[in-house]
C-alpha positions as a Python dict, from the first residue, in 0.01 Angstrom:
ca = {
    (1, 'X'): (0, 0, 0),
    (2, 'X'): (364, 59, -22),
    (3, 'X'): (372, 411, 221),
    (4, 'X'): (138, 158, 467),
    (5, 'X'): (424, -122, 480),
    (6, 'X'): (702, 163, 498),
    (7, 'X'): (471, 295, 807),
    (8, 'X'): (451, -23, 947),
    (9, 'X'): (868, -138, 945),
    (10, 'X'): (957, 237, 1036),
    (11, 'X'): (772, 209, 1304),
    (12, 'X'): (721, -193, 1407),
    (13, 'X'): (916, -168, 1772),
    (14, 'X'): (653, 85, 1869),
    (15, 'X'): (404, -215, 1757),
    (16, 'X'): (577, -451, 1939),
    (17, 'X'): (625, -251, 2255),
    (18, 'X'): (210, -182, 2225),
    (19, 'X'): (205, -557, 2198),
    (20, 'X'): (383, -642, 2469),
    (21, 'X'): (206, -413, 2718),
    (22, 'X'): (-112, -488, 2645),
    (23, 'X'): (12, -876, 2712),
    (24, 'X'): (145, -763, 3028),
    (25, 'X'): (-152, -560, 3164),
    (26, 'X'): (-399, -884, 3058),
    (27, 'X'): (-154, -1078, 3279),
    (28, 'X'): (-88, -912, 3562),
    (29, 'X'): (-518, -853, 3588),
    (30, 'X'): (-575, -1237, 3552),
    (31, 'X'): (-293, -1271, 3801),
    (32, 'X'): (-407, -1026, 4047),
    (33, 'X'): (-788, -1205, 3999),
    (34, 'X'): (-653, -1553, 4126),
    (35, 'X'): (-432, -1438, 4383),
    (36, 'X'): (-718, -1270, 4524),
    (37, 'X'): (-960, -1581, 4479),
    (38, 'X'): (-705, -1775, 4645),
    (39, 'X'): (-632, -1554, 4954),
    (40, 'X'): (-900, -1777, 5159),
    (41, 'X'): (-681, -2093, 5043),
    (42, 'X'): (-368, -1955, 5149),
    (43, 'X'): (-498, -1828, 5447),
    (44, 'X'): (-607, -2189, 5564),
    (45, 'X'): (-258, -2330, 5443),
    (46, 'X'): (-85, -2065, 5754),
    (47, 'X'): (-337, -2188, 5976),
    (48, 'X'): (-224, -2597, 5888),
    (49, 'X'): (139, -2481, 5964),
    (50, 'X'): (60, -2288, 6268),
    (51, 'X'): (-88, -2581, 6385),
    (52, 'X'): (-421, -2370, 6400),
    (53, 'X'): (-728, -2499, 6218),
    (54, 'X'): (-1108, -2344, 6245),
    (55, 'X'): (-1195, -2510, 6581),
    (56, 'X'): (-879, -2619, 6734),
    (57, 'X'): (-523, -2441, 6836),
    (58, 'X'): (-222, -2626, 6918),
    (59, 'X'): (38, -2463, 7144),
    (60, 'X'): (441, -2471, 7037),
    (61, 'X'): (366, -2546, 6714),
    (62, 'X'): (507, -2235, 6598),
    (63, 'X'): (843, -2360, 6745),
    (64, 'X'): (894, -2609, 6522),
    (65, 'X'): (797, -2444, 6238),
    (66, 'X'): (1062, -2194, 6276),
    (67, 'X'): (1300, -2508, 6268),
    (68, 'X'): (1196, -2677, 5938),
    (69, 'X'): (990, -2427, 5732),
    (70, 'X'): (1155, -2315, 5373),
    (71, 'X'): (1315, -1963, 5399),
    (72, 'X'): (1094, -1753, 5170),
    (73, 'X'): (1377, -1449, 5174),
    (74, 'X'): (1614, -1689, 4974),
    (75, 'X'): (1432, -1878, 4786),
    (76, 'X'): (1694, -2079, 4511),
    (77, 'X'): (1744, -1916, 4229),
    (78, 'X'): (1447, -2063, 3966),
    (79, 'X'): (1734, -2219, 3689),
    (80, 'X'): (1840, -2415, 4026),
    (81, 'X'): (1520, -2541, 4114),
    (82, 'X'): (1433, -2621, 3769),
    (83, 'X'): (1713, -2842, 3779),
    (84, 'X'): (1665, -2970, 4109),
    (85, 'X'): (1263, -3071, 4047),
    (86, 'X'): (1375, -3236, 3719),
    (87, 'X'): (1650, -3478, 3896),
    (88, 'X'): (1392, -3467, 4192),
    (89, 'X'): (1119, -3671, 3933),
    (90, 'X'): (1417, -3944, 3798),
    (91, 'X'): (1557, -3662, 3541),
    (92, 'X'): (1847, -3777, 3381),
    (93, 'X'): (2128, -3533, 3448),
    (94, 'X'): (2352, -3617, 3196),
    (95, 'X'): (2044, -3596, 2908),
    (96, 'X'): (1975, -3207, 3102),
    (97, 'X'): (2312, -3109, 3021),
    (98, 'X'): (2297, -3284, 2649),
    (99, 'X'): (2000, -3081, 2576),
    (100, 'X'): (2121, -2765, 2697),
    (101, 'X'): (2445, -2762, 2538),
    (102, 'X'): (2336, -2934, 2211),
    (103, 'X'): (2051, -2778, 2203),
    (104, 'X'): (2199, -2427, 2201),
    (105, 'X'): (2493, -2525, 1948),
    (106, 'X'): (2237, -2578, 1729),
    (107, 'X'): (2079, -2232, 1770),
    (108, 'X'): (2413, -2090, 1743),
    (109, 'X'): (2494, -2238, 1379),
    (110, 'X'): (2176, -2166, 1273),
    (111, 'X'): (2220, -1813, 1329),
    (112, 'X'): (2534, -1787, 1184),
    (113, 'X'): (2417, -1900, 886),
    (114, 'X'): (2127, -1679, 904),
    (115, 'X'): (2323, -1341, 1026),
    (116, 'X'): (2656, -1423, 912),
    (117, 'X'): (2809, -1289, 1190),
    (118, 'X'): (2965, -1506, 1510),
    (119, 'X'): (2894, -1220, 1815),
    (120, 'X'): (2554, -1168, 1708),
    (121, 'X'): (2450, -1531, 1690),
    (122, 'X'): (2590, -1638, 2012),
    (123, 'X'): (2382, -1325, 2167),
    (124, 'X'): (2074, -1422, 1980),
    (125, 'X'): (2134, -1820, 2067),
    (126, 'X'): (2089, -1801, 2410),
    (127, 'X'): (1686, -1746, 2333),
    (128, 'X'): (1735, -2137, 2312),
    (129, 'X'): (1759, -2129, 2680),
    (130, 'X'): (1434, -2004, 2712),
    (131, 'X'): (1250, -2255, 2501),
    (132, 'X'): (1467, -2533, 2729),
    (133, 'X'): (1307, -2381, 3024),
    (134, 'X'): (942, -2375, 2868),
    (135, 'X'): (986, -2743, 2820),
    (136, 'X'): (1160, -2839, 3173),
    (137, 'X'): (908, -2651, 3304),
    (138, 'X'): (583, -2801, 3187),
    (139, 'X'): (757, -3145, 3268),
    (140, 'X'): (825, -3075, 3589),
    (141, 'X'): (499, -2872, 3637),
    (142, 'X'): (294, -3225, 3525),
    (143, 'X'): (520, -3440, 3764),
    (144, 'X'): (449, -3195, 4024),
    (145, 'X'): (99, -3219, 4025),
    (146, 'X'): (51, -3574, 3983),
    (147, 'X'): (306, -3595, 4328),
    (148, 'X'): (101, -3373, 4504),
    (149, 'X'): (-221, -3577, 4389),
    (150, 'X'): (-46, -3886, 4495),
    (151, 'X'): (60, -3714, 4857),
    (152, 'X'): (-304, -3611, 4867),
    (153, 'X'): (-427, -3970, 4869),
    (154, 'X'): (-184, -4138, 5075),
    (155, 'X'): (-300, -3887, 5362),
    (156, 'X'): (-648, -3978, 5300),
    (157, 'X'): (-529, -4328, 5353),
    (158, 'X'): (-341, -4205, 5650),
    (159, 'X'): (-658, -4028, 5778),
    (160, 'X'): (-851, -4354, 5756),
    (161, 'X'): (-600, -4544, 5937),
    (162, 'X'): (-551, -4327, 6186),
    (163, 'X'): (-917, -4296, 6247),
    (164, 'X'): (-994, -4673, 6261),
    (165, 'X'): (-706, -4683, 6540),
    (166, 'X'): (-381, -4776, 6391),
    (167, 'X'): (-26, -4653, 6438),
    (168, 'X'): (153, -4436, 6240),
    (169, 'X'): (366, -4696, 6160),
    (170, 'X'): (77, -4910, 6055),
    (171, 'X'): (-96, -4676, 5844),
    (172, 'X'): (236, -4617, 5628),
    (173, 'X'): (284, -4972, 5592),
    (174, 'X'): (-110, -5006, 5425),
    (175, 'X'): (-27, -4685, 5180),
    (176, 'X'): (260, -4841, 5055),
    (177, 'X'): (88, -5152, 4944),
    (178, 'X'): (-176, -4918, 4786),
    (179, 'X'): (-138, -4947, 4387),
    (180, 'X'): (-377, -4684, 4330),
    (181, 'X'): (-136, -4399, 4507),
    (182, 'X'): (175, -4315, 4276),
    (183, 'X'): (470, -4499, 4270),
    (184, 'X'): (700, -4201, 4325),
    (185, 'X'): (503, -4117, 4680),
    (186, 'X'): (505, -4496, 4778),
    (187, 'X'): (902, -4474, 4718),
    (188, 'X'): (946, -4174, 4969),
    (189, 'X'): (703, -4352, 5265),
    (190, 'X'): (888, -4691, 5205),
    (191, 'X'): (1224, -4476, 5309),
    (192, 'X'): (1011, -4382, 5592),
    (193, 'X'): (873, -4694, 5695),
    (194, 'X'): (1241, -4889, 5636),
    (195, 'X'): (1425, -4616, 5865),
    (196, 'X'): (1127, -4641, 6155),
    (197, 'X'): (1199, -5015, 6107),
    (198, 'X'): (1598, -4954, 6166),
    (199, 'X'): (1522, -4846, 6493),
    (200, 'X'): (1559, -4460, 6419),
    (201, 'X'): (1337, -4198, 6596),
    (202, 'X'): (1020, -4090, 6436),
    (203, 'X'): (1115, -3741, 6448),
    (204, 'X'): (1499, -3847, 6287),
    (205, 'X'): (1282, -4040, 6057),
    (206, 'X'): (1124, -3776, 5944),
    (207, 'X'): (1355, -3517, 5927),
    (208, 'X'): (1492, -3749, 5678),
    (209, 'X'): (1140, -3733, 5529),
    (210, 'X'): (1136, -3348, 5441),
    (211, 'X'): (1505, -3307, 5350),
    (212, 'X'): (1432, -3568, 5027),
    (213, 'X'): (1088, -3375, 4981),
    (214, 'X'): (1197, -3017, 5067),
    (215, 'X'): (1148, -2869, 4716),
    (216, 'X'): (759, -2888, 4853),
    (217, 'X'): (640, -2664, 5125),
    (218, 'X'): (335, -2943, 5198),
    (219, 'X'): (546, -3202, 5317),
    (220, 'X'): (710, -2956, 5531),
    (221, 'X'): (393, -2932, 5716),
    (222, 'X'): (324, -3286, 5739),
    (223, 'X'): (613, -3321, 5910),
    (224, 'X'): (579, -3062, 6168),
    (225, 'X'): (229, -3206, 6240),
    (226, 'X'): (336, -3565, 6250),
    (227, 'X'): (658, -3402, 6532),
    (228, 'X'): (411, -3249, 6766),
    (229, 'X'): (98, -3511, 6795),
    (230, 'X'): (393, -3768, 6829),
    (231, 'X'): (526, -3560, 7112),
    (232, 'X'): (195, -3462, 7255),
    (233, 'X'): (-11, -3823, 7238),
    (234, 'X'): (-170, -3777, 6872),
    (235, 'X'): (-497, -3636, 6965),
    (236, 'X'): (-682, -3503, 6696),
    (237, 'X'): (-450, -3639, 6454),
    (238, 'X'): (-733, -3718, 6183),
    (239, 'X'): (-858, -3366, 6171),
    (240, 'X'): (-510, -3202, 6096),
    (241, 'X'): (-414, -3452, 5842),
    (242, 'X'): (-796, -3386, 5695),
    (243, 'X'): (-704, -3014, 5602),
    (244, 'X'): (-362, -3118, 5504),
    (245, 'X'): (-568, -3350, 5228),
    (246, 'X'): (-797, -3078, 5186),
    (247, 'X'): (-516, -2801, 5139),
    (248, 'X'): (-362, -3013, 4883),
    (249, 'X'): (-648, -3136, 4641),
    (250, 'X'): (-730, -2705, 4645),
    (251, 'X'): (-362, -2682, 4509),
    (252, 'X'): (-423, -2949, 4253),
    (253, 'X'): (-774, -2820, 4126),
    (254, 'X'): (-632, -2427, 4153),
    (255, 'X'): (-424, -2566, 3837),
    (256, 'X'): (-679, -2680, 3676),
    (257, 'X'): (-881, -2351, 3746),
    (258, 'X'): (-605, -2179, 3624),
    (259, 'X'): (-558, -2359, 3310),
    (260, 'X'): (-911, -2246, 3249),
    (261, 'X'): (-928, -1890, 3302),
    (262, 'X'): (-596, -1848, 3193),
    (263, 'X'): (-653, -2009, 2847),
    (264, 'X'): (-628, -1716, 2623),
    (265, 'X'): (-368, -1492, 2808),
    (266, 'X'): (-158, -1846, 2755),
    (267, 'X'): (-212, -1860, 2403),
    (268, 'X'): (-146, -1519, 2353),
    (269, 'X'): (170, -1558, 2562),
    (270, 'X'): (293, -1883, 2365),
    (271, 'X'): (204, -1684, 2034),
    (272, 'X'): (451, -1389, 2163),
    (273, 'X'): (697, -1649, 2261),
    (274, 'X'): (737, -1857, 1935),
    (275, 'X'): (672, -1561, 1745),
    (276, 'X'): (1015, -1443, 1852),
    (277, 'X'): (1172, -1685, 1725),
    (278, 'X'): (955, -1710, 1431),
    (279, 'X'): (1069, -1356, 1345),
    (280, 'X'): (1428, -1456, 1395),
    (281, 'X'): (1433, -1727, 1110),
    (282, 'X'): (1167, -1592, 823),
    (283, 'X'): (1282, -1230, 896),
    (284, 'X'): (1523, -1257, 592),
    (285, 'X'): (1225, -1340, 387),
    (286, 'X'): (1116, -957, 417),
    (287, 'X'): (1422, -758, 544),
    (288, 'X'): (1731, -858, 336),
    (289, 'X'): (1956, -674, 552),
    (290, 'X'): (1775, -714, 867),
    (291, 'X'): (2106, -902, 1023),
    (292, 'X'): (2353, -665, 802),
    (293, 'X'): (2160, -354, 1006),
    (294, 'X'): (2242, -528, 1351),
    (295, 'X'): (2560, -612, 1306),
    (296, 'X'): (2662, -249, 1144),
    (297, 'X'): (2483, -67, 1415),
    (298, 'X'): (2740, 2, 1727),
    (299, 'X'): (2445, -94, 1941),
    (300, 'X'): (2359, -410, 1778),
    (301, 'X'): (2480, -678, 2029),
    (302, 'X'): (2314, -453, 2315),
    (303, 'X'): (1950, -446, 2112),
    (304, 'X'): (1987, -826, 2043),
    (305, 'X'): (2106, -913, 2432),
    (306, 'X'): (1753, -688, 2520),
    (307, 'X'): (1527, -885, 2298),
    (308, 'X'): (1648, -1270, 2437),
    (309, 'X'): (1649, -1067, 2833),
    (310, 'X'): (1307, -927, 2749),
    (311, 'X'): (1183, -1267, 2648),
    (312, 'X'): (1331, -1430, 2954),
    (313, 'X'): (1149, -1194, 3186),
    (314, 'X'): (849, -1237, 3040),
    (315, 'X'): (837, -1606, 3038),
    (316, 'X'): (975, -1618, 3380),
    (317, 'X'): (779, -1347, 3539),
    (318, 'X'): (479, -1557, 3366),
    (319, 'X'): (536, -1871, 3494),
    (320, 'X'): (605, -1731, 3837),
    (321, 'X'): (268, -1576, 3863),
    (322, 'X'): (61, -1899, 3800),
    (323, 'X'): (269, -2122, 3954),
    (324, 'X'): (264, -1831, 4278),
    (325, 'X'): (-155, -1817, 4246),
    (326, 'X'): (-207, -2184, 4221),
    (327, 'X'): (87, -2276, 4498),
    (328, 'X'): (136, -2024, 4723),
}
């Protein structure tokens, strides 16, 4: 019993490399599976922008879109959008900051206390940061969706109105009265209907629009369509803003999809994640000198500043992937 659980410490970061590759190959495959399923989806999203849908093609649209679509080559860095989506939902800034700072002051003494030894527990304390994201994250993630829901239904309204002969103008006023569309959505259109109302162009107006919502690449589509058909006599309106509705509700039940096939490769993910940090604090329990070895071995700060990277990337780079398969 005692040569097995020599075995297994002498060799335990061969177990945890084996560990964390096959978590990464059962990742990337369910990632590569939905990205796949969801080339059609995408494919119809390019179409919306290009102002092309399956039976119709509308000229100089592709004009425009060079002028307001998001540049994908510099996309913000993810800590900045994090922040940005969280202030973007009525995230208090001031509570962000408390968190992060408090949050990782508490980490800190609680490794010193552990390790005994100041360098290694400031290395080893910024794996707080990663837990902070995880939580930011799935925040902003549920805000996100419920927006997108909420944008969803206001263009159905839109659709309807449109449809039944109203104005633009008209049609935003009836979605804002709407209690059954979110509050946040109803905000952004009353901006819109208030600065029509000041006697500002529709296409100022909703320039306006996008730069508040430009954190999401949908809106930036509305707007283009709602630019040309006011240019151009809005003609077909109703259809376009159809697949626009369509386009999102995919994007909203792609997460739930996701959710589902993804179940166990996101437990197994959360159990690798909190298991870190489960290690961290019982590891004294087993290996006495666990913290004495790190902090006596010349490489020590560089193994500990690997293990908090390593669980950054992998919570990142997992993230990325199902927010990339059910978003675009």
């Amino acid at each position: 019993m005692e040569k097995m659980s020599d075995f297994f410490f002498d060799n335990f970061k061969y177990f945890l490399i084996a560990i964390i590759s096959i978590l990464t190959i059962l990742i990337l495959s369910s990632t590569f599976k939905l990205i796949r399923k969801n080339f059609v989806f995408k494919k119809k999203t390019r179409m919306i922008i290009t102002g092309v849908d399956t039976n119709t093609k509308i000229k100089g649209l592709n004009e425009n879109k060079k002028k307001k679509r998001v540049k994908t080559k510099h996309k913000k860095n993810i800590f900045l959008r994090l922040y940005k989506e969280y202030i973007f939902f009525d995230g208090s800034k001031s509570r962000f900051f408390e968190f992060l700072i408090i949050g990782y002051i508490v980490f800190y003494i609680i490794f010193v206390l552990l390790s005994r030894d100041f360098i290694i527990s400031l290395v080893l304390a910024l794996a707080y940061f990663d837990l902070f994201y995880i939580v930011i994250d799935k925040k902003n993630e549920k805000n996100r969706k419920k927006y997108i829901k909420s944008f969803s239904l206001a263009l159905r309204t839109l659709t309807a109105s449109v449809e039944a002969g109203n104005t633009f103008e008209e049609a935003i006023s009836q979605i804002i009265k709407r209690d059954t569309i979110g509050q946040k959505i109803r905000n952004e259109l009353a901006y819109l209907n208030n600065n029509l109302k000041n006697n500002k162009s529709r296409e100022e107006a909703l320039e306006e629009f996008w730069k508040r919502n430009s954190l999401f690449q949908e809106f930036s589509m509305f707007v283009i369509v709602m630019q040309f058909y006011s240019k151009k006599g809005g003609k077909g309106l109703a259809k376009i803003l159809l697949s626009l509705e369509r386009t999102l509700e995919n994007k909203v039940e792609n997460y739930s999809e996701i959710d589902t096939e993804l179940g166990i490769h996101k437990t197994l993910m959360n159990i690798l994640i909190y298991g870190y940090f489960a290690f961290l604090f019982i590891v004294k329990l087993f290996l006495s000198e666990f913290y004495v070895d790190i902090s006596n071995d010349k490489f020590g700060i560089i193994k500990a500043l690997g293990s908090v990277v390593l669980l950054f990337f992998a919570t990142i780079f997992f993230k990325s992937m199902v927010r990339s398969a059910a978003e675009g």
